[in-house]
Residue, then its C-alpha position, 0 to 999 in steps of 0.5 A: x713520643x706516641x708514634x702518631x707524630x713525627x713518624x713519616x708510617x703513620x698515613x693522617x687522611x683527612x677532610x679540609x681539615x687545616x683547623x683540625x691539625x691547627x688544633x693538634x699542633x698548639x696542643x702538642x707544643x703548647x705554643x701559639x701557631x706561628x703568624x705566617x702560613x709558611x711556618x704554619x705549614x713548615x711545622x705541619x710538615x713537621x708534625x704530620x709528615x704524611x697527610x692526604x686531604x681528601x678535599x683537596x684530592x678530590x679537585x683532581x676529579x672532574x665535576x667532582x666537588x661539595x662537602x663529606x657528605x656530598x663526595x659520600x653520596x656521591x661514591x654510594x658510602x652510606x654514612x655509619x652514626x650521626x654527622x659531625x660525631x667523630x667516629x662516624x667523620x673519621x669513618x666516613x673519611x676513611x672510606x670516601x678516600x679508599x673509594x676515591x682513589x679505588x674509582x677515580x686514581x686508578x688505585x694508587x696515590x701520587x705522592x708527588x701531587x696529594x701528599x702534604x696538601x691541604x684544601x685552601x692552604x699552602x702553595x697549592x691552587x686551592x688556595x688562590x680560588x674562591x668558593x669554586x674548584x679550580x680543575x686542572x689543566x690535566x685531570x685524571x679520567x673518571x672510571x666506572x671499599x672499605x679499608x683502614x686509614x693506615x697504609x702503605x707508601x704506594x697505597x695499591x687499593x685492593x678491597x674495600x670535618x665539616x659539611x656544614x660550612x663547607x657544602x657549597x665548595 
């Protein structure tokens, strides 16, 4: 085992990115994905026990919507590489979450409510929505960077993908 995988430590931050882990699950089992979103998700679950989607994450903030880059220039991130690379995405990801939750989740993830939830897919609203953000009846409130994609369960920040299809979102 590569201890990437089926291993709850290891923190997967990503950015509408249900085809990505789609991806990485044929090609660690060598299987077709299952037909039925509910199994899909089972043997997500399975896999990446610990997936926060900052896309999904950031429907908890009011006015908050768009693509990477949007969220970026929005939060001030100044991207580091050329868009679509998957150095400066992961980067770019990386920092738009510590910045997210740093500015608008008071510093700490619920994980009763991120953990596990991918944009668009699963039993979560963002699935029953058409090209525009639900918000929730209970937002978080707006407040007025950088850090590694690994970190601890209670994800206290202290310092510190696909644009092109999806800008519009």
């Amino acid at each position: 085992m590569s201890g990437l995988v089926l291993c709850e430590d290891v923190r997967w931050i990503s950015f509408h990115s249900g085809y990505d882990f789609g991806y990485l699950m044929k090609t660690l089992t060598c299987q077709e994905l299952p037909s039925e979103e509910n199994a899909f998700m089972d043997l997500l679950h399975l896999y990446f026990p610990c997936i926060y989607d900052v896309k999904f994450m950031m429907t908890a903030v009011e006015g908050m919507y768009g693509g990477l880059n949007a969220l970026a220039d929005t939060l001030n991130i100044d991207r580091i590489g050329p868009m679509h690379q998957a150095g400066s995405d992961s980067l770019l990801t990386a920092q738009t979450f510590f910045e997210l939750v740093r500015r608008h989740l008071n510093g700490s993830i619920d994980d009763t409510r991120f953990r596990g939830q991918l944009f668009g897919l699963g039993s979560n609203f963002t699935k029953f929505k058409n090209n525009h953000y639900y918000q929730p009846s209970s937002q978080v409130g707006m407040q007025s960077s950088n850090g590694t994609s690994n970190v601890s369960n209670s994800f206290q920040i202290s310092t510190g993908n696909d644009d092109s299809m999806q800008e519009g979102y």
